[in-house]
C-alpha angles and dihedrals in degrees: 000000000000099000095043083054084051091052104045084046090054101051115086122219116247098235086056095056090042089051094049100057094039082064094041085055095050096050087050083054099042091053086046089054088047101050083045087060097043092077098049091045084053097042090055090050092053094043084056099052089055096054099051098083089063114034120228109262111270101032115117094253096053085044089053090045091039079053096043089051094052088043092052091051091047090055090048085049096053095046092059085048095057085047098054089039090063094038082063094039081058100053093041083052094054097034087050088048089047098053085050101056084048098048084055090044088050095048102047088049089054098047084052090058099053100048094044093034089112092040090112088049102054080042090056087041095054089077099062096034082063086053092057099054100052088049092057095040090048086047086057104054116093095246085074092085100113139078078236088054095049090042092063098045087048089052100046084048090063100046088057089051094048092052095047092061088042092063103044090050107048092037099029105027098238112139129166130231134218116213109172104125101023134115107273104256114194090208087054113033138032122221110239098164134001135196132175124259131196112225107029129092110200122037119275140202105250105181123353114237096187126011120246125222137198127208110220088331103317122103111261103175119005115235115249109226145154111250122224094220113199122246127257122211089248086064102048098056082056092057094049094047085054104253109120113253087226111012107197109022119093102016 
């Protein structure tokens, strides 16, 4: 009895042994996962690791470098900017002195023409004022005594004048006009006396006073004269009844 009871406690059920290896199996399985996902784990925290020098786009820290970047090349920008700012200060510097200096050029040159614009015409006056003066000084020695003497110095008086005219006509421009015996024209004489005159019927210069000259066709200086005015009717009666048509002028 004992050794059948020895043997029945040695033998192992079936289901027990089964059981045992199909847990064996899975453990071997199981190790075999595990050392699969080792790698993997491994790989993702070395792929972090590298990462970590350049942060991934839209994180905080790419957004700030992204910032510091923008802002440096802002500063570089401005920077070209001061420089061509003063580039341009300095040439409106130079260009304002410049117009300056020519304002004042330009001026001065001016101010000199106008006080030495009628340089060329006394030029052209010292010769006969030369002429003048050795007419008067020949008309002072003692030797001027005769009518010989007088008509000579008459005579040499009216070739300076003469030539006088001549040249400021012909260089200048400057001529004279007679108007005895024109129509009185307001724009060219001035009516210094009048008197009343049968047989005409507009009014008349009768004698010139002053000569009137004109510069290159415009009147420079009127011509003081006295005006021949025609008679009225009314005049006229007067004058046949005795009484002057114009008493005063004339006589």
């Amino acid at each position: 009895m004992s050794k059948h009871s020895h043997n029945h406690g040695d033998r192992v059920p079936r289901n027990a042994e089964g059981a045992g290896e199909r847990a064996d199996s899975k453990a071997a399985q199981t190790g075999a996962g595990d050392n699969r996902d080792t790698p993997q784990e491994n790989q993702g925290e070395d792929g972090g690791k590298a990462k970590t020098g350049s942060p991934a786009a839209g994180t905080p820290e790419a957004k700030i470098a992204a910032l510091e970047a923008e802002l440096a090349g802002c500063a570089v920008k401005s920077a070209e900017s001061e420089a061509k700012i003063a580039e341009l200060n300095d040439q409106y510097l130079r260009k304002a002195a410049d117009f300056e200096n020519f304002r004042k050029r330009v001026n001065r040159e001016k101010q000199e023409l106008t006080e030495f614009a009628n340089q060329n015409l006394l030029l052209d006056l010292l010769p006969v004022i030369d002429d003048f003066e050795r007419a008067i000084k020949s008309a002072g020695t003692s030797d001027f005594q005769s009518a010989k003497d007088f008509a000579g110095f008459y005579e040499g008086i009216v070739m300076i004048e003469k030539g006088l005219s001549a040249q400021l006509e012909n260089k200048w421009g400057l001529k004279r006009f007679d108007s005895v015996g024109a129509p009185f024209d307001p724009n060219r004489h001035e009516a210094i006396q009048m008197e009343k005159a049968a047989g005409i019927s507009e009014p008349v210069v009768k004698e010139d006073y002053l000569k009137g000259y004109l510069l290159r066709e415009r009147v420079l200086r009127c011509a003081k004269v006295k005006v021949l005015m025609p008679e009225t009717s009314a005049d006229s009666g007067q004058s046949a009844a005795g009484e002057p048509a114009s008493p005063g002028l004339g006589q």
